[in-house]
PAVOKOL-157928 format. One line per 3 residues: number of its first residue (from 1); their letters; for each residue x, y, z of C-alpha. Coordinates in Angstrom, 3 decimals. Example, Ala and Ser with C-alpha at 12.3 -4.5 7.8 and 13.67 -1.06 7.14 Angstrom:
1	AS	12.300,-4.500,7.800  13.670,-1.060,7.140
***
This chain:
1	XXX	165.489,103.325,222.288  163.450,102.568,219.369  160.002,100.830,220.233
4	XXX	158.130,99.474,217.618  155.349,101.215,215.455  152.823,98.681,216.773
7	XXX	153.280,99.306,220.431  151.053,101.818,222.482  152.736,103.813,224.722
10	XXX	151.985,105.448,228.051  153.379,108.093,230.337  156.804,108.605,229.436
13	XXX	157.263,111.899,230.896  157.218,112.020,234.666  155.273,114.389,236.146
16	XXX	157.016,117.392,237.688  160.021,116.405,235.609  163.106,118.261,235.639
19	XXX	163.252,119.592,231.992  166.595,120.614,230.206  168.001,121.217,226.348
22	XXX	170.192,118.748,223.775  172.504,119.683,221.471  174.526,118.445,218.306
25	XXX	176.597,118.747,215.971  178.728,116.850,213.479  182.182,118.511,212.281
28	XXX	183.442,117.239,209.465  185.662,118.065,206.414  183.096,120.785,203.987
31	XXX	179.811,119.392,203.253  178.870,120.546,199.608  176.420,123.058,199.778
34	XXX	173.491,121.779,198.002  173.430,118.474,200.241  173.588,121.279,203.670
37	XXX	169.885,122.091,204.046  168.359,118.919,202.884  170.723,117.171,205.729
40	XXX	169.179,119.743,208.180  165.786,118.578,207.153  167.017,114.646,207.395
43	XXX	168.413,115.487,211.045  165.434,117.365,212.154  163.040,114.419,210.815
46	XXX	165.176,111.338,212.949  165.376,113.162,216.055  161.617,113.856,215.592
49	XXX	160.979,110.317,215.171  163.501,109.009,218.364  161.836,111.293,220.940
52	XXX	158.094,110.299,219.697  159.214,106.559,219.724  160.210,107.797,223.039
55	XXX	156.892,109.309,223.943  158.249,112.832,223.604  155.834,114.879,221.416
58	XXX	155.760,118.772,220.180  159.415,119.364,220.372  160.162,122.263,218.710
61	XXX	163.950,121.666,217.237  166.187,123.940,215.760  168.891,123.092,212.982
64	XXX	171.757,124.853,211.398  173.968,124.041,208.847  177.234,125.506,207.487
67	XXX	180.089,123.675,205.435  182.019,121.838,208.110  178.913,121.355,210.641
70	XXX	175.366,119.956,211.074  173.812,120.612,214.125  170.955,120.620,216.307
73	XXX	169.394,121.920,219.685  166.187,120.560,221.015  164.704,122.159,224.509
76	XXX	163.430,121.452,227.055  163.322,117.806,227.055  163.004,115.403,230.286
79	XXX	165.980,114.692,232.051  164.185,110.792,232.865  161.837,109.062,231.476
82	XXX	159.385,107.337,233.054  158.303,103.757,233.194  156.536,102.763,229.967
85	XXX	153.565,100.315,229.136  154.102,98.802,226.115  150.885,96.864,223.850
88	XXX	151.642,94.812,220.919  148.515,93.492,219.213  148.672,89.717,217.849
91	XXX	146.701,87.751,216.235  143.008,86.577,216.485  142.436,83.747,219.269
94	XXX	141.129,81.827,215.884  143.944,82.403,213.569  145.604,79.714,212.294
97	XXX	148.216,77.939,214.438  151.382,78.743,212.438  150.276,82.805,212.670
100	XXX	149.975,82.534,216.538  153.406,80.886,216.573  155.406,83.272,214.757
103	XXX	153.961,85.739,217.020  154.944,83.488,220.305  158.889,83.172,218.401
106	XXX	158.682,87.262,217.392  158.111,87.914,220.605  160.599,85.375,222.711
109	XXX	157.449,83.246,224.140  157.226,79.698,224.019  153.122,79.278,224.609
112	XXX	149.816,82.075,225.629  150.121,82.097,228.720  151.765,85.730,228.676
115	XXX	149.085,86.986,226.678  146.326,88.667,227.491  143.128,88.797,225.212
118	XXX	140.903,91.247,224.345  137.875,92.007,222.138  136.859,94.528,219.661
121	XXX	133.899,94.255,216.680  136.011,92.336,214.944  136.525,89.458,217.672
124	XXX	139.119,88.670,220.285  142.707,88.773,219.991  145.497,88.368,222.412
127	XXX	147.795,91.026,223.283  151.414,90.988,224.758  152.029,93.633,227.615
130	XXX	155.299,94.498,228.541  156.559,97.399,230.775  159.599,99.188,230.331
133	XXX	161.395,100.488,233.348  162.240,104.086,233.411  165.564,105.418,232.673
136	XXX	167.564,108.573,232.451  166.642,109.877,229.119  170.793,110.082,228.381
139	XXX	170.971,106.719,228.465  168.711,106.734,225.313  170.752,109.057,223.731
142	XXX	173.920,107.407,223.928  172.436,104.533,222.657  170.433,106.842,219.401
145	XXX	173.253,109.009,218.516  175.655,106.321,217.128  173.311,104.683,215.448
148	XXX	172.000,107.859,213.978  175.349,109.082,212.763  175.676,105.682,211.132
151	XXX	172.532,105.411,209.662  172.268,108.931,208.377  171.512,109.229,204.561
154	XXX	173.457,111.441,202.142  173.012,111.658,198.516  176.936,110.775,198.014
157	XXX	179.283,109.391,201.218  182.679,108.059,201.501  184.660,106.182,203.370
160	XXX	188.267,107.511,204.898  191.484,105.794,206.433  190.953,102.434,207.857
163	XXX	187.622,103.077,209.645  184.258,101.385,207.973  181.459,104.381,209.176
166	XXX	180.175,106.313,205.658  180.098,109.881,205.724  179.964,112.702,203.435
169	XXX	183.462,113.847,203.940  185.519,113.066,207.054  183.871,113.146,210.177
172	XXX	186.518,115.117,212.754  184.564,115.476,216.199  180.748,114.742,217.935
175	XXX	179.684,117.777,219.630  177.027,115.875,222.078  175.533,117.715,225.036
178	XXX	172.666,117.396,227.517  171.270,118.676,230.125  175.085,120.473,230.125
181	XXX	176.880,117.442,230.220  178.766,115.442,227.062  177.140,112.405,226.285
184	XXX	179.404,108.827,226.823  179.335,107.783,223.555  181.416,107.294,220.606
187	XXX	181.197,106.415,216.649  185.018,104.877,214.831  186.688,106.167,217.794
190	XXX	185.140,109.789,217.718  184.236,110.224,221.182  181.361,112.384,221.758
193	XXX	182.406,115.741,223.838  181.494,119.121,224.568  183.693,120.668,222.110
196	XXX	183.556,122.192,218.595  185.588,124.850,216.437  185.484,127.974,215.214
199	XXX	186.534,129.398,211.897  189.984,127.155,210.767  192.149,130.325,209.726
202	XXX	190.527,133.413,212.070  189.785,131.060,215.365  190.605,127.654,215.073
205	XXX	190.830,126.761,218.167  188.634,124.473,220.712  185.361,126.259,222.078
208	XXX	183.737,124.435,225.036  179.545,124.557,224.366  177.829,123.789,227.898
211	XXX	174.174,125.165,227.008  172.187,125.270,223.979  171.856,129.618,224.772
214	XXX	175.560,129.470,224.010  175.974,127.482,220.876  175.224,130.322,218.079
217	XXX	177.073,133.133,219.972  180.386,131.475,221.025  180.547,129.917,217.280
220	XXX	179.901,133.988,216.118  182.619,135.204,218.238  185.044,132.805,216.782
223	XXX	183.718,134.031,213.414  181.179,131.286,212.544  177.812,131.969,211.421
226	XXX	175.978,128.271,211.688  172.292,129.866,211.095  172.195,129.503,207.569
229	XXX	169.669,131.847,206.812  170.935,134.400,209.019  174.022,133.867,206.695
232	XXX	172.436,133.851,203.243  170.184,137.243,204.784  173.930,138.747,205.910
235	XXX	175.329,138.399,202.213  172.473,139.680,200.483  172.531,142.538,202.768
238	XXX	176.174,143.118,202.410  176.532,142.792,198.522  173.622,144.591,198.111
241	XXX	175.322,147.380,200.356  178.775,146.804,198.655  177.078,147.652,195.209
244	XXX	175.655,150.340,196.458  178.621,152.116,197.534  179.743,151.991,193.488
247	XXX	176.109,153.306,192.247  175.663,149.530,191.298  172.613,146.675,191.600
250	XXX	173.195,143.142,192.585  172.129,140.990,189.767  168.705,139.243,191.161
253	XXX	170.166,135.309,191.540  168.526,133.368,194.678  169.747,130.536,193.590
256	XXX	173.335,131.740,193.457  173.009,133.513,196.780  171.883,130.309,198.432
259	XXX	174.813,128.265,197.237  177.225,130.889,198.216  175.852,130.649,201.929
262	XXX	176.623,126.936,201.554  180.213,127.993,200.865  181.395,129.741,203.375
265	XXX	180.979,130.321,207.327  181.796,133.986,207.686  181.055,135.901,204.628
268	XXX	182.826,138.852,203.461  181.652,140.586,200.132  184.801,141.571,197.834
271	XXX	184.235,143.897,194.600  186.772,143.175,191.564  186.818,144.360,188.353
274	XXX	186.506,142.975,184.777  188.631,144.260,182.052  187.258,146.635,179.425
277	XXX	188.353,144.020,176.732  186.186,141.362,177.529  182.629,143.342,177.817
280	XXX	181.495,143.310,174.359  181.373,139.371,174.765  177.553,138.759,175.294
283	XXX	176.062,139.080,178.505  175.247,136.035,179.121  178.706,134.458,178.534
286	XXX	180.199,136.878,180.987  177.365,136.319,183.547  177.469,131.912,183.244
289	XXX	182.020,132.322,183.564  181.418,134.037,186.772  178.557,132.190,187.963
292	XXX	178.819,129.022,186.946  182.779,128.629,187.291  183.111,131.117,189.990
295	XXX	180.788,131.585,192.053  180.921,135.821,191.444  177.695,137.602,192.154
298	XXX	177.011,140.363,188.411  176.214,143.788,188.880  174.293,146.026,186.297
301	XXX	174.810,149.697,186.439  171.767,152.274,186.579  170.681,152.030,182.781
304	XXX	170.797,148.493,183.122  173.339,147.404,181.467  176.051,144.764,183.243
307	XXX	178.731,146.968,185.050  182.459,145.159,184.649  182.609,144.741,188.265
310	XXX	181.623,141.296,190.076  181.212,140.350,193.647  183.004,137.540,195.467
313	XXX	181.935,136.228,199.205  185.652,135.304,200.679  185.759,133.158,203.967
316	XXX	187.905,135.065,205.402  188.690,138.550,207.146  192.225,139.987,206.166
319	XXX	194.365,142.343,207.311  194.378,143.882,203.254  190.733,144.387,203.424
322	XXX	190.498,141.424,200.882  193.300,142.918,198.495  194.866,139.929,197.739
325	XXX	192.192,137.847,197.640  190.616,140.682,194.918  193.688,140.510,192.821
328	XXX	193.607,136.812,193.019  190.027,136.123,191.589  190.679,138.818,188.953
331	XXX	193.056,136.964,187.634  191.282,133.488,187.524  188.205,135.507,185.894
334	XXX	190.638,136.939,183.491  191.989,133.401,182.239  188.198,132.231,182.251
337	XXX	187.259,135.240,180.069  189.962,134.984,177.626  189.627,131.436,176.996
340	XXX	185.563,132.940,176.194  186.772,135.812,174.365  188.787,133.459,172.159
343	XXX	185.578,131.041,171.123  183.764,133.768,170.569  185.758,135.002,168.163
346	XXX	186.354,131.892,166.048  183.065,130.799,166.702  181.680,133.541,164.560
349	XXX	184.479,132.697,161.499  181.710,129.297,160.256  178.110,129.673,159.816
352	XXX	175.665,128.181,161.278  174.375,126.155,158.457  177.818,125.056,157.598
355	XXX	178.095,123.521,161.103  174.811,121.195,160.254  176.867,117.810,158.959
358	XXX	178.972,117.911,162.273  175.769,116.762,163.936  175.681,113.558,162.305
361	XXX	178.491,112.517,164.765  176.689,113.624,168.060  174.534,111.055,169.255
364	XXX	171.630,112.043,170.654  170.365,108.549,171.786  171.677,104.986,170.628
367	XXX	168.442,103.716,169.611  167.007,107.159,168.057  169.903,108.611,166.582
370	XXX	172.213,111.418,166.010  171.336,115.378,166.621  171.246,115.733,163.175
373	XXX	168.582,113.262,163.064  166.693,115.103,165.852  167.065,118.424,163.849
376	XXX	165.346,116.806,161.310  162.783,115.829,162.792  162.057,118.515,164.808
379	XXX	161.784,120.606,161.475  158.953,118.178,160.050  157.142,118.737,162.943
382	XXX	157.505,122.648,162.557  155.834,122.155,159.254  153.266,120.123,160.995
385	XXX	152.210,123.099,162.600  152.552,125.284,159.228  149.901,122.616,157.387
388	XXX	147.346,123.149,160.595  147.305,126.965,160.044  149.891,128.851,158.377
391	XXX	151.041,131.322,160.932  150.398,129.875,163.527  148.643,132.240,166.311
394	XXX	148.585,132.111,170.197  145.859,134.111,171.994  148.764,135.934,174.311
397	XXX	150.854,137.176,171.292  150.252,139.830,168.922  152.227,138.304,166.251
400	XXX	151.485,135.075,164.706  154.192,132.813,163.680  156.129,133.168,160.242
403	XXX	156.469,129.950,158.288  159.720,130.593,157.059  161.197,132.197,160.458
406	XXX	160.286,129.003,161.889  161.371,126.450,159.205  165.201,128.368,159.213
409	XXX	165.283,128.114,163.319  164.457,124.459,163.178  167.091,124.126,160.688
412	XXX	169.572,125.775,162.789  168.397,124.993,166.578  170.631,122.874,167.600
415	XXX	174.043,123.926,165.425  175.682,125.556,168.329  176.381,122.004,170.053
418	XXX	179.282,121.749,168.037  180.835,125.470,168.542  183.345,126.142,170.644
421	XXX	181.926,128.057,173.255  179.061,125.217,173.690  181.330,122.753,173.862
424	XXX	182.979,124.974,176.967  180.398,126.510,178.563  177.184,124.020,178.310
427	XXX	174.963,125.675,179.886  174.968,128.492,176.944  173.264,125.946,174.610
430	XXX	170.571,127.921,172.284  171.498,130.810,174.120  175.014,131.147,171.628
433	XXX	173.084,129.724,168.622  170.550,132.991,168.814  173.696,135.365,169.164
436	XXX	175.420,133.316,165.742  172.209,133.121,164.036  170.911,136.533,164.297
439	XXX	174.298,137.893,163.259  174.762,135.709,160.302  171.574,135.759,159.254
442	XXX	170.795,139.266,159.922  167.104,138.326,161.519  166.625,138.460,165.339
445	XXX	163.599,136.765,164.873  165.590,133.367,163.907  167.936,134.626,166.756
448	XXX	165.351,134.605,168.924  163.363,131.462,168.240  166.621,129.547,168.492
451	XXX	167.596,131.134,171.704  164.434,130.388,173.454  163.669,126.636,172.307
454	XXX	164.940,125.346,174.792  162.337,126.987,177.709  161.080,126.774,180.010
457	XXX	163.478,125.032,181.468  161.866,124.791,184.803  158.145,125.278,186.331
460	XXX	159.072,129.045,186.961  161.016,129.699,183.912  158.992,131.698,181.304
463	XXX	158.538,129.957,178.183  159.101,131.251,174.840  158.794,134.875,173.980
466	XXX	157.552,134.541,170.328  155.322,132.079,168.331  158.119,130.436,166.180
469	XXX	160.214,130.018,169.858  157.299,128.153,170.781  156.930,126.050,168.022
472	XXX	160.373,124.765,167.514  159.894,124.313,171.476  157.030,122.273,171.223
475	XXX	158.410,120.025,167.903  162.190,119.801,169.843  160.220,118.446,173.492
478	XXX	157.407,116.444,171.313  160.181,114.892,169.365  161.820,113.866,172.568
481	XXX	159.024,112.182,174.340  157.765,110.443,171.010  161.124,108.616,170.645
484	XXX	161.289,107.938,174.401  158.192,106.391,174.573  158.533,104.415,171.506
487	XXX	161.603,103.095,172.968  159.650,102.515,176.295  162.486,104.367,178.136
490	XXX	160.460,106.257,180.650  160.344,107.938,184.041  160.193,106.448,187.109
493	XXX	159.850,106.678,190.054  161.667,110.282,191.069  164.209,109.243,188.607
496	XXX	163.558,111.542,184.877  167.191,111.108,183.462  166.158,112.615,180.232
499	XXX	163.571,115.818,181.853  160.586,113.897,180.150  158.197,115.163,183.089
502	XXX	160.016,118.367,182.462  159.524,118.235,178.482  155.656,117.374,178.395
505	XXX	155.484,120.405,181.193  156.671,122.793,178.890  154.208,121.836,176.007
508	XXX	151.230,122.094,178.424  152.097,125.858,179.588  152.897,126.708,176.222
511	XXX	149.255,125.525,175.446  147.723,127.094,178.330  149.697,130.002,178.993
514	XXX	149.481,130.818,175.057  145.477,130.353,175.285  146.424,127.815,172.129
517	XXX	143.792,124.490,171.411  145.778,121.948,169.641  144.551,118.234,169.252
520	XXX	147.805,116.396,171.313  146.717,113.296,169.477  147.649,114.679,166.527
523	XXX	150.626,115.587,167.310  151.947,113.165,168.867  151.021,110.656,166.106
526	XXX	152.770,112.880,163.818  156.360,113.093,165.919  155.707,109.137,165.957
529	XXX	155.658,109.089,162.476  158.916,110.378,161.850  160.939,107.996,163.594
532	XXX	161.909,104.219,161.781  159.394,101.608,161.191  162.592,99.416,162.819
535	XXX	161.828,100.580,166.362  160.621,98.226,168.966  157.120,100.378,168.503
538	XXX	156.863,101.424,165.237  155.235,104.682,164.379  151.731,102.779,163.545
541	XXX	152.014,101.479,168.083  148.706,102.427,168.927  149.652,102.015,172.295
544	XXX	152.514,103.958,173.098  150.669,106.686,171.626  148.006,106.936,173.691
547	XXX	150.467,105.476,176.815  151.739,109.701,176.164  148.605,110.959,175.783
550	XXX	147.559,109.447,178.903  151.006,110.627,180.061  150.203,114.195,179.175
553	XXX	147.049,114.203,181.021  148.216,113.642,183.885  151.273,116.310,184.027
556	XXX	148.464,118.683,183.186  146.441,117.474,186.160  149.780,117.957,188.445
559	XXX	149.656,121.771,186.679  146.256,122.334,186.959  146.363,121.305,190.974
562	XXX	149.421,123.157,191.356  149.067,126.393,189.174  145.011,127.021,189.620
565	XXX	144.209,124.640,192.719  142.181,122.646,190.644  142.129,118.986,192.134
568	XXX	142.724,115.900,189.421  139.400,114.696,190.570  138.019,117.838,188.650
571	XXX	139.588,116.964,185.936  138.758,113.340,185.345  135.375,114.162,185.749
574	XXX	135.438,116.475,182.589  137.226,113.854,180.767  134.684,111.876,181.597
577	XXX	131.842,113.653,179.296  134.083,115.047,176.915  133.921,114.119,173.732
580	XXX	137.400,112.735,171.914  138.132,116.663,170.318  138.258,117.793,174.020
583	XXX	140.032,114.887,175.135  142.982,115.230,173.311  143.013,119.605,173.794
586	XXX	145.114,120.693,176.690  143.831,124.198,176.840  140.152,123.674,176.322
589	XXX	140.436,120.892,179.261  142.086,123.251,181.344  138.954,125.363,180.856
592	XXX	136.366,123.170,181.450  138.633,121.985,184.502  138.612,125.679,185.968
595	XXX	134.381,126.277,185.158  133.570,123.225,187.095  135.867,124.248,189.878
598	XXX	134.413,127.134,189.872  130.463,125.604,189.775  131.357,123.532,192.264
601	XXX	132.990,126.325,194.940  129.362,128.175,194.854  126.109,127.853,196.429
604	XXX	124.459,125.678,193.754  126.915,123.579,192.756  128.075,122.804,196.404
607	XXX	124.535,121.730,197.228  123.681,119.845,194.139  126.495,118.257,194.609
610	XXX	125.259,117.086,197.902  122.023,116.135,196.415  123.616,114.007,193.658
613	XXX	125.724,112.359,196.621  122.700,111.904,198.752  120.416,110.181,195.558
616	XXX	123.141,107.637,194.770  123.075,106.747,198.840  119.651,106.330,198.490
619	XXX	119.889,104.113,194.842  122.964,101.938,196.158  120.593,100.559,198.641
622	XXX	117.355,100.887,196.471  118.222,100.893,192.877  115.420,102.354,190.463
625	XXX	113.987,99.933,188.149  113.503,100.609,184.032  110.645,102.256,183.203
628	XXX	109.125,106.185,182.547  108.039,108.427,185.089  104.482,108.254,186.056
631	XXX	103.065,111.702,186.494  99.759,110.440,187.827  101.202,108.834,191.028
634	XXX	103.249,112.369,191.876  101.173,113.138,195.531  103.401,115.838,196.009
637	XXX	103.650,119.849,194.261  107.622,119.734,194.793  107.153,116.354,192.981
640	XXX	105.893,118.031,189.828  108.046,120.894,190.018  110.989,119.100,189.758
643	XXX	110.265,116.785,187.212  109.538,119.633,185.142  112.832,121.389,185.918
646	XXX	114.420,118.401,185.024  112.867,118.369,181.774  113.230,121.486,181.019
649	XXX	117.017,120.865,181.520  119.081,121.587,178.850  122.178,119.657,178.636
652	XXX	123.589,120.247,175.135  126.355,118.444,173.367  130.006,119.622,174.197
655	XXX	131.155,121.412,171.141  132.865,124.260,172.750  133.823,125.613,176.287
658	XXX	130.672,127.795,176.468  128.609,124.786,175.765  130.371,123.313,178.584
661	XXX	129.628,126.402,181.007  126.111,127.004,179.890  125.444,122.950,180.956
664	XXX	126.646,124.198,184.435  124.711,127.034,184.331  121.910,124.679,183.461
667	XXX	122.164,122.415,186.229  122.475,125.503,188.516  118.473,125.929,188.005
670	XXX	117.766,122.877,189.703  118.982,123.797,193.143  115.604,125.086,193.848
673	XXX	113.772,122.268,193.028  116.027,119.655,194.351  115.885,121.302,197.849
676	XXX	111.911,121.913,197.852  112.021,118.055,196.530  113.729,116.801,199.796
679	XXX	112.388,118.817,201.832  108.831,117.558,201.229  108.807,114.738,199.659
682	XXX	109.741,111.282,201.337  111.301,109.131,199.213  111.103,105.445,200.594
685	XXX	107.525,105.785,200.356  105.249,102.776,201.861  103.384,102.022,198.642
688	XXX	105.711,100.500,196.128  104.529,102.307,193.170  105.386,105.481,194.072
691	XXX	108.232,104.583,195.922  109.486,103.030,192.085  108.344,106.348,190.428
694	XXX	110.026,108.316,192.928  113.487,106.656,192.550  113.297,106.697,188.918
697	XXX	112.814,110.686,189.677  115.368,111.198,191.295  117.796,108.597,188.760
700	XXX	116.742,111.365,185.973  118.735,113.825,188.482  121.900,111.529,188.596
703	XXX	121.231,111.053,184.696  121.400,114.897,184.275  123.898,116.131,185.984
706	XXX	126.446,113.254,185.006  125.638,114.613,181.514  127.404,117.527,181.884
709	XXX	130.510,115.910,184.679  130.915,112.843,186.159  129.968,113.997,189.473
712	XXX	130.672,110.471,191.135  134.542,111.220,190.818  134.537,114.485,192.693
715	X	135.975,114.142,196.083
***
C-alpha cells in the first residue's frame, strides 16, 4: 500500500512482532547485460520506497542479477503490520474557499466537520486524520508486486504474444516468497510461486525456494551463479588462472570483464588460438575483432607483446572440456580476422592524402557541413595555435610542438573514415589513420598526433601523448562545439548526442593537465570565425560566444569539484575579482581556484572567513554610512591596531597567479587583528559617532578581503 508523501505515519511495526524474510525474482528471456546492474539498483530503490511508505525503515536488501533473472531478498521484515495513524495537512482555516474545497473533494468529504485544526507560527490549519487498520504485511505485497512488475522502468521493453504488460524480454515465471510461503498474486497470467530454474542446458529443471538462506545455494547447485559480483570475481580469477597455466597475462579490460559476467550464469574460461597469419595485423585491430565482436578476453606474453591465444567465458560445462566450443569460436575469429587482414592490406595500396576528396561526401552535420569541411577547419585552427607561439609548449612535455608535424596531421586526421577497415571496425577511427600515416609518410610523429586526436575519450582516458596530438585535439573538439553552438544545437538535460560535455572536457584537461594558459576567448572566436556568415549566428554572434565560454566554465567547475575537491563556489568567487585575461584562462583559474581552497582550509582563512561572515551580519542590519575613518574617536588599542593592519594591507592587482597568492597571504595578516578587534571592542556602541566610525571599520574589512575573492559566494 502506497500512502501518500504528505501523510505522517505512526507505529507500523507491532511490538514483539514475529519477523521473517521476502524474496524475488523475475525470470525472463536474457536481459542484456549492460541494463542487469542498473535494474538491480531500480529494484533495490522501489522496494526501499514500498516498505518506508509502509513504515518499514533500515532494511538492509540484497539484489542479484544474472541474464535470465532479477532478484531480491529482504530480511527480517514483520509478518503484520500494525494499525496506522495517518495526518494529511490542508489548508489554512483562512484560505480561500475554493482551496478548502478541493481539499474537502481530494479527500472524499463533503464539509469540516472531519477535520481537525491545529496551529503552528504560521497560523491554524485543519488537518484530516485517518487510521488505517492493521493487516498482514502479505496482503501489501500482493497488492505492490504487480504493480511493481508493471511499473518497472527499463531503458528498452517490449511487448510479446497477445498480453499488454512491457518487459525487457519475455517474462516466464514470478518467484514470490514470504515468510516461506508464495505470495497470491499474479501479473498477464504469471502466477506468482515458489519456483525458479536453474541453468537451461546443465539443470533446467524446477527448483522449489522456501527461505531466503536457500536461494543462492540451490541456484549454485543447479549451476547458476545469481551474485553478480561473485561471478565477475570467479572469471577474473579463472582467466587469470587459465593464462597462467600457458605463461600468459590477461589483458587488463574491466569493462570487458563486467559485460562478460552479464553474459553468462556459470562461467567457464576456454583458451583458443589465433593463427600465425593474422598477427602482424596491428594490435589494436586484433584486440577491437575479439573484443568488440566477440566478446574474447587478449593475452600478452611475458615481454609484452599480444600472445595469439584469446580467452572465451562459455555458459556451459561439457563433457569435451569445451573442445567444441574452442574449435567453434576459432573459426568465427578466423572469418573476423580475415575479413581484417584483407582491409588492411588494400587499405595500405592509397595514401592518405589521396583519400582527402572522398570526404566531401561524408556529412558531418547538415547545417555545418561535410568532414572535409571539418578537416579544414580544424587545420586553420592548428595554425591558430602556430601564430600564438610557434611551437607550441606545454609545461608537462619536453618537446614543444612542430609547426609542420601539426599542419600535415590536421591535414590527414580524419582520412581514415573512408578506409576500409574504418568503415568495418568503427571504433578504430584515428587509431588506423596513425598506423597509414606513419607508414606512408615515414614520421611517427604525424602517426602519432593523428592517432591520439581523438582523446581522451572519457574522464579517465589519458589525453594526448605529444603537443601536436593535443593541438589537433583541441582545434578537432573546439571546432565541434563552435559549430554546435552557433547552430544552438546543445545539450540537455542528460541527453549530449554529439559528446559536447565530453568535447569541452577534453580541452580543459588538456589545459590543466598540460600546465598550458591559453585565452578560451580567443579561441573560440577564432573556430567561430571559420564557419559561414549564412549561419543562424554568424561568426561576428557575440552571444553564442560567450554562451561557450560560459559553457566552459562551468565543465571546469564540474572538474575542478570532481578532480581536486574544489567546490564551484570557490571558483565563482575568483571569477569574481579576476580580471578579463584570467577570466577567459582555464589553467590559471584552476590555480587561483586551488590557492583559495587551500587559504580557506587553514587557520586564517577559516576564521577570517568567519569574521567577514560575522561583519556583513552586523552591516545587513546596520549598514555603514559614506564617510572616512575617524581616528580620533578610536577608544579602543585593538581599534587602532587594526585599522592600521588594514592599511597596511596590500591587495595588488591580479596580473599573475602569485599576485593572486601573495593577496591571500596578505589577508592572512589580519587574523590577529580581527580577533583582538572582536574580542575587545563592542561594535553597536551607544554613542552614534563611534558606533558610525566603527562600522565603517569594519566595511574597510569586507572592502579588503572581497578585493582579493568574493568571499560572500563561499558556502
Amino acid at each position: 500500500m502506497h500512502l501518500p508523501k504528505s501523510a505522517l505515519k505512526h507505529g507500523c511495526i507491532k511490538t514483539g512482532q514475529i519477523m521473517t524474510d521476502l524474496i524475488l525474482e523475475f525470470y525472463s528471456e536474457e536481459i542484456p547485460a549492460g541494463m542487469q546492474a542498473p535494474a538491480a539498483a531500480d529494484l533495490q530503490k522501489k522496494v526501499t520506497e514500498f516498505l518506508k511508505s509502509n513504515g518499514i525503515e533500515n532494511i538492509a536488501l540484497e539484489t542479484f542479477c544474472a541474464p535470465q533473472r532479477l532478484a531480491l531478498i529482504g530480511r527480517d521484515l514483520p509478518v503484520e503490520l500494525a494499525e496506522q495513524s495517518e495526518e494529511k495537512k490542508g489548508p489554512r482555516v483562512d484560505a480561500p474557499e475554493k482551496a478548502i474545497e478541493g481539499f474537502l473533494k481530494a479527500n472524499g468529504l463533503s464539509n469540516t466537520d472531519g477535520l481537525t485544526v491545529r496551529e503552528d507560527s504560521k497560523g491554524a490549519f485543519y488537518v484530516l486524520e485517518e487510521v488505517i487498520p492493521g493487516r498482514d504485511f502479505s496482503a501489501a505485497l500482493e497488492d505492490f508486486i504487480p504493480e511493481l512488475v508493471r511499473g518497472f522502468s527499463w531503458p528498452k521493453s517490449m511487448r510479446w504474444g497477445e498480453g499488454t504488460l512491457r518487459w525487457v524480454r519475455p517474462l516466464r515465471a514470478l518467484l514470490c516468497v514470504f515468510n516461506g510461503k508464495a505470495l497470491a498474486c499474479e501479473v498477464e497470467g504469471i502466477k506468482a510461486g515458489n519456483t525458479t530454474f536453474g541453468h537451461r542446458f546443465m539443470a533446467p529443471d524446477a527448483l522449489t525456494i522456501d527461505k531466503a538462506d536457500d536461494y543462492l545455494s540451490k541456484l549454485e547447485q543447479a549451476y547458476v551463479l545469481a551474485d553478480r559480483a561473485r561471478r565477475l570475481a570467479l572469471i577474473k580469477e579463472k582467466a587469470e588462472a587459465l593464462a597462467a597455466s600457458e605463461g600468459l597475462v590477461l589483458v587488463d579490460d574491466a569493462g570487458l570483464l563486467a559485460e562478460v559476467a552479464g553474459l553468462v550464469e556459470w562461467p567457464v574460461p576456454l583458451m583458443g588460438k589465433i593463427d600465425d597469419e593474422f598477427m602482424d595485423v596491428p594490435e589494436e585491430v586484433l584486440v577491437s575483432v575479439m573484443r568488440t565482436h566477440q566478446k574474447y578476453l587478449a593475452l600478452r606474453d611475458k615481454d609484452g607483446q599480444l600472445a595469439p591465444r584469446f580467452i572465451t567465458i562459455a555458459n556451459i560445462e561439457t563433457a569435451d572440456k569445451g573442445a567444441k566450443i574452442i574449435a567453434g569460436n576459432e573459426r568465427v575469429l578466423r572469418a573476423r580476422l580475415s575479413d581484417a587482414r584483407f582491409f588492411w592490406d588494400e587499405d595500405r595500396k592509397t595514401d592518405l592524402s589521396a583519400r582527402k576528396p572522398e570526404l566531401e561526401k561524408v556529412t558531418f552535420h547538415a547545417k555545418l557541413g561535410t568532414v572535409s569541411d571539418k578537416t579544414d577547419r580544424i587545420e586553420k585552427l592548428v595554425a591558430y595555435f602556430a601564430n600564438i607561439e610557434s611551437g607550441f609548449s606545454f609545461e608537462d612535455l619536453s618537446q614543444n610542438a612542430s609547426d609542420e608535424v601539426a599542419s600535415e596531421a590536421a591535414a590527414l586526421c580524419k582520412a581514415d573514415l573512408v578506409t576500409g577497415m574504418v568503415y568495418e571496425f568503427p571504433e578504430l577511427q584515428g587509431i588506423m589513420g596513425g598506423y597509414y600515416a606513419a607508414l606512408q609518410i615515414g614520421d611517427d610523429k604525424v602517426g602519432n598526433a593523428i592517432r591520439d586526436h581523438y582523446k581522451p575519450l572519457g574522464p579517465n582516458d589519458a589525453i594526448p601523448a605529444t603537443s601536436e596530438g593535443r593541438l589537433v585535439a583541441m582545434s578537432d573538439k573546439m571546432d565541434t562545439l563552435a559549430g554546435f553552438w552557433l547552430i544552438d544545437e546543445l545539450p540537455t538535460g542528460s541527453k549530449d548526442p554529439y559528446a559536447l560535455r565530453r568535447a569541452s572536457l577534453g580541452i580543459i584537461r588538456m589545459l590543466i593537465e598540460g600546465g598550458r594558459r591559453l585565452n578560451l576567448d580567443g579561441f573560440i572566436n577564432a573556430a567561430m570565425q571559420n564557419y559561414p556568415a549564412s549561419l543562424s549566428a554568424s561568426s561576428g554572434d557575440s552571444s553564442a560566444s560567450e554562451r561557450l565560454r560560459l559553457f566552459f566554465i562551468e565543465r571546469l567547475k564540474i572538474y575542478l569539484r570532481d578532480k581536486k575537491d574544489i567546490r564551484p563556489d570557490i571558483v565563482d568567487s575568483v571569477l569574481a575579482v579576476s580580471v578579463q585575461a584570467y577570466r577567459d584562462d582555464i589553467y590559471i583559474l584552476s590555480l587561483m581556484a586551488e590557492a583559495l581552497k587551500t587559504f580557506l582550509a587553514s587557520e586564517n582563512g577559516a576564521n577570517l572567513l568567519a569574521a567577514y561572515r560575522r561583519v556583513r551580519g552586523i552591516l545587513k542590519k546596520s549598514p555603514a554610512e559614506a564617510g572616512l575613518i575617524d581616528e580620533t574617536l578610536f577608544a579602543n588599542d585593538a581599534e587602532k591596531v587594526f585599522f592600521t593592519a588594514l592599511n597596511g594591507l596590500q591587495i595588488a592587482e591580479i596580473t599573475s597567479v602569485d599576485d593572486y597568492t601573495n593577496n591571500l597571504q596578505s589577508l592572512a595578516a589580519l587574523r590577529e587583528p580581527v580577533d583582538v578587534f572582536f574580542d575587545n571592542v563592542l561594535v553597536q556602541d551607544e554613542d552614534e559617532k563611534i558606533r558610525q566610525n566603527r562600522l565603517a571599520l569594519i566595511n574597510k574589512l569586507i572592502t579588503a578581503m572581497d578585493g582579493a575573492a568574493d568571499f560572500s559566494l563561499i558556502e
